[in-house]
C-alpha positions as CSV (number, residue, x, y, z in Angstrom):
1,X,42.2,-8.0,25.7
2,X,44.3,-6.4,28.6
3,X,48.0,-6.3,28.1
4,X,50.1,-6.2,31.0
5,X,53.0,-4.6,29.6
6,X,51.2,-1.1,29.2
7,X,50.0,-1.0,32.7
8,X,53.6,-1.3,34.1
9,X,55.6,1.1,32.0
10,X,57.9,2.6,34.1
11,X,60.3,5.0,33.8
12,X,64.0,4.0,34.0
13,X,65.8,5.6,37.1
14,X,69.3,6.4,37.1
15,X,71.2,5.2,40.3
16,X,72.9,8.1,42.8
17,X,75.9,9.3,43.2
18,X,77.3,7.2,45.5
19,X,80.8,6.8,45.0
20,X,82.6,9.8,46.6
21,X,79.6,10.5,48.1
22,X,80.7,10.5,52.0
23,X,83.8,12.4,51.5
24,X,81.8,15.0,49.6
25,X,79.5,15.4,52.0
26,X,82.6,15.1,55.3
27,X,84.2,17.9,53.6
28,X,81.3,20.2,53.6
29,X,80.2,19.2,57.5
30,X,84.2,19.5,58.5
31,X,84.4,23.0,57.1
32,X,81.3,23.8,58.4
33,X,81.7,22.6,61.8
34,X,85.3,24.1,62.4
35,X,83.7,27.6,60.8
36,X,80.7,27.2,63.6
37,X,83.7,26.4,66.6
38,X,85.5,29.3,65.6
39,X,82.6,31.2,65.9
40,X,81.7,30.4,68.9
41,X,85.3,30.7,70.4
42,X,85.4,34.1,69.0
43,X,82.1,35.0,71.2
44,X,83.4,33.4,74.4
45,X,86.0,35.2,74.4
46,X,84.7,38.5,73.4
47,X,81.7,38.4,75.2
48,X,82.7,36.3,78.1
49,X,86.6,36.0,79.1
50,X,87.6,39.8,77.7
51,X,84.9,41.6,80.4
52,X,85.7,39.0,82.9
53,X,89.6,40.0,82.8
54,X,88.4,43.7,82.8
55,X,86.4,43.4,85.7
56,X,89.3,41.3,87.8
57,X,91.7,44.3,86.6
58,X,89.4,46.9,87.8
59,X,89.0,45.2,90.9
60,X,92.2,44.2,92.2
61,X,93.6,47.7,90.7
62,X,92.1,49.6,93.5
63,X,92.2,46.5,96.1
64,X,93.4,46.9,99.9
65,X,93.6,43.4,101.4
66,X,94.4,45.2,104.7
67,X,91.4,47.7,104.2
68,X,89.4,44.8,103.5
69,X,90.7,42.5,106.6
70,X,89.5,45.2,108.7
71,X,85.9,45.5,107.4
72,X,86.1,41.6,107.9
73,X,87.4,41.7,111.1
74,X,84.6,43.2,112.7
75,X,81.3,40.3,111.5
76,X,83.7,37.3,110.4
77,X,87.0,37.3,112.0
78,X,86.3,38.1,115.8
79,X,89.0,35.9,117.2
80,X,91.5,38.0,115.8
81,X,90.8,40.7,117.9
């Protein structure tokens, strides 16, 4: 005869962690997603707003607006003349 009992013999599975379990896994993405931020801060403003500030200081350090309004005067600004 064919018992039912041994056909369905499962195992018994324990239940998950889930108390605690959001705050757990909050705190890792928080410090993980201030860690990436900071990153990428760092390399705006290392690769990006440092040069930028260098090249506006190299430029205006040798600047004649007069020089300039001259070259200008001669294409752009011809009512001036």
């Amino acid at each position: 005869m064919y018992d039912h009992n041994d056909h369905y013999n499962f195992s018994v599975l324990t239940k998950p962690p889930m108390q605690g379990f959001l705050a757990k896994r909050l705190r890792f993405h928080f410090v993980g997603a201030f860690a990436v931020s900071l990153g990428v801060a760092a390399f705006y403003k290392f690769a990006v707003a440092e040069p930028r500030k260098k090249a506006y200081a190299d430029f205006y350090r040798n600047y004649d607006s007069m020089k300039d309004f001259e070259e200008m005067k001669v294409g752009i600004f011809q009512s001036t003349k």
